[in-house]
C-alpha atoms as a printed R data frame, in Angstrom:
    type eleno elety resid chain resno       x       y       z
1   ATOM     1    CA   UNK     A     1  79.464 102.264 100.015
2   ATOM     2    CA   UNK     A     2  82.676 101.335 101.132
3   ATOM     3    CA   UNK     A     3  81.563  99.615 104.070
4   ATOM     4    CA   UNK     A     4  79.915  97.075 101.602
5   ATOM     5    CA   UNK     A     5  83.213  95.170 101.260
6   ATOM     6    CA   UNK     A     6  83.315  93.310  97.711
7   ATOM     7    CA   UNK     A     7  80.207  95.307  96.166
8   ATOM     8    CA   UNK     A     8  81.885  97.829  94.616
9   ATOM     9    CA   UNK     A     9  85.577  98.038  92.823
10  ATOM    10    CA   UNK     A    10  87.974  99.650  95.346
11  ATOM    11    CA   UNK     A    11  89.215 101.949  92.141
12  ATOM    12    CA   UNK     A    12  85.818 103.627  91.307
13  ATOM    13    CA   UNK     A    13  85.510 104.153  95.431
14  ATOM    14    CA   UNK     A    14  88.790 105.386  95.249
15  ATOM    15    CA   UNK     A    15  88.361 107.739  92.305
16  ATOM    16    CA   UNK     A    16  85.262 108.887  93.462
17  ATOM    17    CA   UNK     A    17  86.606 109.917  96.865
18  ATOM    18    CA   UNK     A    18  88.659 111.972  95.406
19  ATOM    19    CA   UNK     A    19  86.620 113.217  92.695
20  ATOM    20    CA   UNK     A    20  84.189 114.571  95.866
21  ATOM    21    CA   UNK     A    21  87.010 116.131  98.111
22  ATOM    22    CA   UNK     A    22  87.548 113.007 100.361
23  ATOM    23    CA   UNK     A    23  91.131 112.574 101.672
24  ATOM    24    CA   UNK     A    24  92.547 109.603  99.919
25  ATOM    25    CA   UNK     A    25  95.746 109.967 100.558
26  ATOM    26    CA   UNK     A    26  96.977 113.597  98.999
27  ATOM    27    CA   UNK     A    27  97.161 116.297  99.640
28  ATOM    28    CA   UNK     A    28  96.215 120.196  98.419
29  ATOM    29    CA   UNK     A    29  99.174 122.501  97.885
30  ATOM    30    CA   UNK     A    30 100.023 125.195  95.600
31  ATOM    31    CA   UNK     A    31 103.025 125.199  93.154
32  ATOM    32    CA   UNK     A    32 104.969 126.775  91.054
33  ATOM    33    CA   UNK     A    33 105.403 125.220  86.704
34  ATOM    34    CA   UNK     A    34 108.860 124.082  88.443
35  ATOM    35    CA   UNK     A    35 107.462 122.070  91.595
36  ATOM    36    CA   UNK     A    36 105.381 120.334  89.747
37  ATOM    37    CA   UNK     A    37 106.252 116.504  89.380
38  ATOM    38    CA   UNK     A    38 104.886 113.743  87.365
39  ATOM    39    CA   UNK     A    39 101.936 111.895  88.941
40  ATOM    40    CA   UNK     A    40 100.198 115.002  90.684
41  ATOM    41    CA   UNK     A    41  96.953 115.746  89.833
42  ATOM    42    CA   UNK     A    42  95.453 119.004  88.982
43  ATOM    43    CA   UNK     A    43  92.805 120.461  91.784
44  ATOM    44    CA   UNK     A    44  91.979 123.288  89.687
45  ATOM    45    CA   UNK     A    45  91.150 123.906  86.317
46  ATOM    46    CA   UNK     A    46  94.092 126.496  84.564
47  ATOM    47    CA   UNK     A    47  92.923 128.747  81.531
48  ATOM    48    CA   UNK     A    48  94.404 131.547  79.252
49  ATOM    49    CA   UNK     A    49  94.027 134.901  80.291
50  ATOM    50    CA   UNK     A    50  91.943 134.925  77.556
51  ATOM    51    CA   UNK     A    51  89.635 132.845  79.433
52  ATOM    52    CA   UNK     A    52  90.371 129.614  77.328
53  ATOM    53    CA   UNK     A    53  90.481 126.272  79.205
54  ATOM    54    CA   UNK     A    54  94.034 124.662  78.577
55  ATOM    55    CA   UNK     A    55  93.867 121.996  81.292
56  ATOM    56    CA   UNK     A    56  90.709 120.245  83.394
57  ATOM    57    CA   UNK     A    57  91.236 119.567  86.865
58  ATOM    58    CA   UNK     A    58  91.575 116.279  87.395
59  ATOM    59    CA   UNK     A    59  94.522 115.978  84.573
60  ATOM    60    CA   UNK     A    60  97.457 114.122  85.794
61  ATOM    61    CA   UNK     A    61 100.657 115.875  86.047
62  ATOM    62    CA   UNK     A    62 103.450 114.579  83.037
63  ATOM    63    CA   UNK     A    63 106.375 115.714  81.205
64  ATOM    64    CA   UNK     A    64 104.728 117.237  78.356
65  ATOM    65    CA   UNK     A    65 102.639 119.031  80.722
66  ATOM    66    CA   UNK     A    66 104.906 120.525  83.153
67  ATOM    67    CA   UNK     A    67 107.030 121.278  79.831
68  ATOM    68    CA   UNK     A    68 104.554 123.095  78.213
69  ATOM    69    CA   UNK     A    69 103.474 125.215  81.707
70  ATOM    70    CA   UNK     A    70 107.246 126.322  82.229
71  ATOM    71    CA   UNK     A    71 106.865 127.883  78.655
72  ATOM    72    CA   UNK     A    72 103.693 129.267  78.968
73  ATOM    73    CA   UNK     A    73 104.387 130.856  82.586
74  ATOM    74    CA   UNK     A    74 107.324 132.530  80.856
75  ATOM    75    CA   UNK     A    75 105.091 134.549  78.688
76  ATOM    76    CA   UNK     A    76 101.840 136.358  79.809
77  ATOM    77    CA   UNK     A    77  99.293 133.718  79.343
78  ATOM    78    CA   UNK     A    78  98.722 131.307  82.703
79  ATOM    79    CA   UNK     A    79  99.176 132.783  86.548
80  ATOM    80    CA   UNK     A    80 100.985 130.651  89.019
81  ATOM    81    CA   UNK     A    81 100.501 129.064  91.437
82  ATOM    82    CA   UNK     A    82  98.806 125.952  90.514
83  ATOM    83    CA   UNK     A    83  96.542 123.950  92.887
84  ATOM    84    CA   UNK     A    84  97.602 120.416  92.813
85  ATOM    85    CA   UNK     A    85  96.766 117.331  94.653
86  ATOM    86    CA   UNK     A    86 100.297 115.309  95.731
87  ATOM    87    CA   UNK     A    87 100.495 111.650  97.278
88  ATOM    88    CA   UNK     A    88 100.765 112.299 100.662
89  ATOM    89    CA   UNK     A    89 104.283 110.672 102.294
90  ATOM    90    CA   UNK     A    90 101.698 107.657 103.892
91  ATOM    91    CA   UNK     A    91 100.090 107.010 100.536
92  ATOM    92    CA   UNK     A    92 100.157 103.475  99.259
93  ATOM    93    CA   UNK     A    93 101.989 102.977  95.857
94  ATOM    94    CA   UNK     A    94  98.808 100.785  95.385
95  ATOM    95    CA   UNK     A    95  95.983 103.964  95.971
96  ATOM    96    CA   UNK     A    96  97.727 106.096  92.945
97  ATOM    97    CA   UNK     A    97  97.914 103.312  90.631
98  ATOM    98    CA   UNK     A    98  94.813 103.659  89.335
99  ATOM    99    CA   UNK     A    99  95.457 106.945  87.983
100 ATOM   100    CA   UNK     A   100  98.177 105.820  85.747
């Protein structure tokens, strides 16, 4: 698909590269509530320890969010760490802008 230059929109390619596990420009690391930073994206789904689903992967990484995680790693309810995907130090402002 991507070798069919002008077919398809570069931000659907791009999304679903990474929606399939194909490097596009991040990359997979583990973190604690308080290394997370706004614009990663979540690799994982995270759920109560109840089972509950409080975030899908795929969820981009905000304020709010990392708020609400310190709070709720404080108390028994989520395990760290979380599997995140960060822009890689070569990514192109350009490739992550779609997310936004």
């Amino acid at each position: 698909m991507a070798s069919r230059a002008g077919r398809y929109d570069p931000k659907v390619l791009s999304a679903l590269k990474m929606a399939l596990g194909v490097e596009t420009g991040y990359e997979k690391m583990e973190l604690s509530s308080g290394q997370l930073k706004d614009g990663m994206i979540l690799n994982g789904d995270i759920c109560l320890q109840n089972g509950r689903l409080l975030v899908a992967k795929g969820y981009q990484i905000n304020l709010t969010l990392r708020e609400r995680m310190k709070n709720l790693v404080q108390r028994p309810g989520i395990m760290e760490p979380f599997q995140v995907l960060a822009p890689s130090a070569t990514t192109k402002s350009g490739e992550a802008e779609f997310l936004n």
